[in-house]
N, C-alpha and C positions, 0 to 999 in steps of 0.2 A: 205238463204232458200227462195224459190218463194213460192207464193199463192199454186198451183199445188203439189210442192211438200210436203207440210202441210197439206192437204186433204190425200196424199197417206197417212203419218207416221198418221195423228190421225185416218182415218178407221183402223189403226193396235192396235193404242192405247186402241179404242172405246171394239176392240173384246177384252182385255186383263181382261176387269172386274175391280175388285178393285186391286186397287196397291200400295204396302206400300210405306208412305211419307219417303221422304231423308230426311228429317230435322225437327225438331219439332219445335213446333208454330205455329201462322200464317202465314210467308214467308211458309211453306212449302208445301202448294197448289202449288205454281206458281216456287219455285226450282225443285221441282219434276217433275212439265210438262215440264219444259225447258230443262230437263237435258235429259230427255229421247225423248225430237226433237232435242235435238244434238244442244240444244243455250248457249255459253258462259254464263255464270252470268255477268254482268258489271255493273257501278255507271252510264254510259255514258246515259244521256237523250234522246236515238235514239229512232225511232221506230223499231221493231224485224221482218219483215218480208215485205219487198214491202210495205214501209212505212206505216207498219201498226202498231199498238201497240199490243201487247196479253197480256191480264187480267184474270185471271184464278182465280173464283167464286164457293164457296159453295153452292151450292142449298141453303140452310139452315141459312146463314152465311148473315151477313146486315152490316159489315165495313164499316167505313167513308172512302173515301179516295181525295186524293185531285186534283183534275182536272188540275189549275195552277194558279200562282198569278199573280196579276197587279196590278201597282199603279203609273201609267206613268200618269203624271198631271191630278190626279185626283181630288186633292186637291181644295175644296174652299176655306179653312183657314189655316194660316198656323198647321200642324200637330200639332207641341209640343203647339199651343194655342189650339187647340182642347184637348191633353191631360191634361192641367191643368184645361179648365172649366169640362170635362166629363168624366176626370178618377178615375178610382180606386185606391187604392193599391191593394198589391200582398202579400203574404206571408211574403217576405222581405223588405216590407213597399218602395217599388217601385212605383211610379205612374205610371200608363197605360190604354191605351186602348186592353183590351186583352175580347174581345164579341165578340160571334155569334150571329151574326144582324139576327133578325125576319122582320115579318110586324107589331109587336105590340112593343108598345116601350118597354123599358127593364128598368132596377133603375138609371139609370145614364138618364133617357129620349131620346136616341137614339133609331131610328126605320128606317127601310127596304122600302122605298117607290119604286116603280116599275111602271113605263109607258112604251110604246110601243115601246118608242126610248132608255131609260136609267134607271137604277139602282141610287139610293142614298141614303146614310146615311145622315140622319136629325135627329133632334132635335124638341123635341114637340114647342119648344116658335117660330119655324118657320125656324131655322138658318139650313143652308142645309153644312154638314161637306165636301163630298165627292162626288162624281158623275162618272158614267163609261156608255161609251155608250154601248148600245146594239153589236152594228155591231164590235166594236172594241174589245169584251170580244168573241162575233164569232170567229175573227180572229183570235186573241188568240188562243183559243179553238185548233180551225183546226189547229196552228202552232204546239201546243202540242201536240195533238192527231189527227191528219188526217183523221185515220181511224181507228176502235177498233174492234179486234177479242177477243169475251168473251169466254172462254170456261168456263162450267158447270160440275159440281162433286157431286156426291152425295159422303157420308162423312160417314164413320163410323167406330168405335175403337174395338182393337182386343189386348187385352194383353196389354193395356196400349199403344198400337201405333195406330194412324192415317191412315186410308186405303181412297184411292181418285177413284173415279171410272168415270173418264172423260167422259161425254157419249154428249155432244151439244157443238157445233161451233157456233156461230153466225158473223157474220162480218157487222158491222153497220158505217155507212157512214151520211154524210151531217148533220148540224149542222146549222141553220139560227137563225139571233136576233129572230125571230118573236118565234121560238121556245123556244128559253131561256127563254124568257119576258115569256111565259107560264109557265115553270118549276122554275123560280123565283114565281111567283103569288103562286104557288103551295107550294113555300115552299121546292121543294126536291133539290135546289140548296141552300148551306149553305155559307153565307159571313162571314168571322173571320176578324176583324179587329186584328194585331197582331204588336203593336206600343207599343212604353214607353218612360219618362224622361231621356233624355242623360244628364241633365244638361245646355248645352247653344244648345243640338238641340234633334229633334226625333229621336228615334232608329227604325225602322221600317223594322219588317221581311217579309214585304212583304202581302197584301192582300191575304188571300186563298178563292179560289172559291170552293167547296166540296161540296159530292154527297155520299148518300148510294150504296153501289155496286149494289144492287137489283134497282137500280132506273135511272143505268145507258141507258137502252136502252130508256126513255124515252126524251134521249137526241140529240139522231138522229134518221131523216124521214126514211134513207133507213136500211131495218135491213134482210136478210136473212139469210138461215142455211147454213149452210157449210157441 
């Protein structure tokens, strides 16, 4: 489907009103809009549309969701020594690093420090765990998400089902460190360190960079309506 012809089907969508969801839960915002612009469902990490992604948002609705991970030598120390001075357990008496890093340090003394060139996980006594550059979690970014079309729903129940009334397009573009480093300072980018004790190495699911859906547009400069 091109840009052009995604403006025709949702002016059609927009007259339709509310529209009962295909599928109950949360996914059923975003199966519902797909199904009715004629998009396959898939696992495949592409974007949907002239490389674009479509995200399709509650008005009402403030979901985490997860931007992407990185953790391509990011390391200062190595990981599983990071996990036995400043981990937890778990449930199943697992050691780990399993936090979402603030700016203020947490119980294990790990905190969120943020400059104009880089991101890091430190430790109050000075020791710096982690590091990721600005420009390099950019690219990132834009490898993941190029370009984001959000579509808008307002939301409401009828007999116990889900009515979606698609009524705003937005297509939002360009993503620069200088911005992130903002929206890190702010707070509405969330870092989950998501590591544990393998035994003789780290286990490591991957750094998640994550965002409130309502917080996404303040992720890119260019934003207009569609």
């Amino acid at each position: 489907m091109t840009l052009e012809e995604f403006k025709i089907k949702f002016a059609e969508i927009k007259k339709r009103g509310f529209i009962p969801s295909l599928r109950k839960g949360p996914t059923g915002i975003g199966y519902t809009l797909e199904t009715i612009l004629g998009i396959k469902e898939n696992n495949i990490a592409e974007p949907d549309i002239e490389n674009i992604e479509i995200k399709a948002h509650r008005t009402n609705g403030n979901n985490l969701i997860t931007l992407f991970t990185f953790n391509n030598k990011v390391w200062q120390i190595p990981p599983l020594d990071a996990i036995k001075k400043y981990g937890s357990k778990d449930k199943n008496g697992r050691l780990g690093l399993y936090y979402t890093m603030s700016l203020k340090p947490n119980s294990a003394g790990l905190f969120l420090h943020v400059s104009n060139q880089e991101i890091s996980v430190r430790h109050i006594s000075g020791e710096v765990i982690a590091i990721w550059k600005l420009k390099d979690l950019a690219k990132r970014f834009i490898q993941k998400i190029p370009a984001l079309l959000l579509v808008s729903a307002f939301t409401e129940e009828r007999d116990g089902k889900e009515y979606f009334h698609y009524y705003r397009a937005q297509l939002m573009k360009n993503t620069t460190p200088e911005l992130l480093a903002a929206q890190f300072k702010a707070e509405n980018i969330l870092v989950d360190l998501r590591l544990h004790d393998k035994g003789t190495r780290a286990r490591n699911h991957g750094t998640g960079f994550r965002t409130y859906e309502d917080k996404l547009p303040l992720l890119f400069s260019e934003i207009k309506d569609i």
